[in-house]
Structure formats: C-alpha cells, structure tokens
N, C-alpha and C positions, 0 to 999 in steps of 0.2 A: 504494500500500500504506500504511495505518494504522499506529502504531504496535500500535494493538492486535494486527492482523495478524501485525505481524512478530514482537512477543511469542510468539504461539501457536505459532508454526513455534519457536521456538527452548523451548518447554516440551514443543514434540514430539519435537524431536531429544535434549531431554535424557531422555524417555521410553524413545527407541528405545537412548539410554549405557545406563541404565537396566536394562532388558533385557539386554543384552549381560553386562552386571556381574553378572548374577544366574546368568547361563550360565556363564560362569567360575568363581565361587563354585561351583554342581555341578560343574560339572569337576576343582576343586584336590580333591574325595575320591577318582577314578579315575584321575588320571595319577602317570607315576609319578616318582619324589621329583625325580630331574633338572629337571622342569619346573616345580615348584611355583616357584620365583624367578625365570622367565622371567613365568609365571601371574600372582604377585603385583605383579609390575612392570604388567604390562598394567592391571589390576586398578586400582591406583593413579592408572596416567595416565589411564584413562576417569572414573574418580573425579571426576575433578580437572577433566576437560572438562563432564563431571555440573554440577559446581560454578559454572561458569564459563556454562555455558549459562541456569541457574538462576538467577543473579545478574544475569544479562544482559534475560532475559525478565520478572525481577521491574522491573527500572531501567524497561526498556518501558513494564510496567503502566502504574505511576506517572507517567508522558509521555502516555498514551493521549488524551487530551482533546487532544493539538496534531495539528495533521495536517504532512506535510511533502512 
C-alpha cells in the first residue's frame, strides 16, 4: 500500500464521519429535548474524529512520492 492509498481510505472514512454528522444534525430538530446533549456530545466526538482523519490523510498526501 502507497501512501497515496492509505491517504484515500482515510479521506473516505472521514467522508462516511461526515455523513453520519449530517444525520445527526437532522435529527437534533425531531428528538426530543432529553437527547439533544446526549446528540450534541456525539456530534462533537465525530467532529473531532472528522478532524483527525483529515489531518491524517492530508500528512499522507504530502509523503505520497515515498513508498514504504
């Protein structure tokens, strides 16, 4: 596996946080008020993994030309 490879699995996986983020987001309009701070918590921690994945496959990028 390339770095480049491994790059794109990990700008796919922040794709599919992504996704999920946006599912939640439509959700915090129809649950009810109990959940919104369970919601927002979730919310946050995929965020964060968003984040981390993002910053992980951009680092790749920039390596891509090495193989290992």
């Amino acid at each position: 596996m390339t770095y480049k490879e491994w790059a794109e699995e990990y700008f796919e996986s922040a794709g599919r946080i992504k996704e999920k983020i946006t599912e939640l987001k439509i959700a915090l309009l129809t649950v009810p008020a109990e959940q919104l701070q369970d919601i927002n918590f979730r919310i946050s921690s995929l965020y964060q993994m968003y984040l981390d994945c993002m910053h992980t496959a951009e680092n790749l990028v920039k390596r891509k030309g090495v193989a290992f």
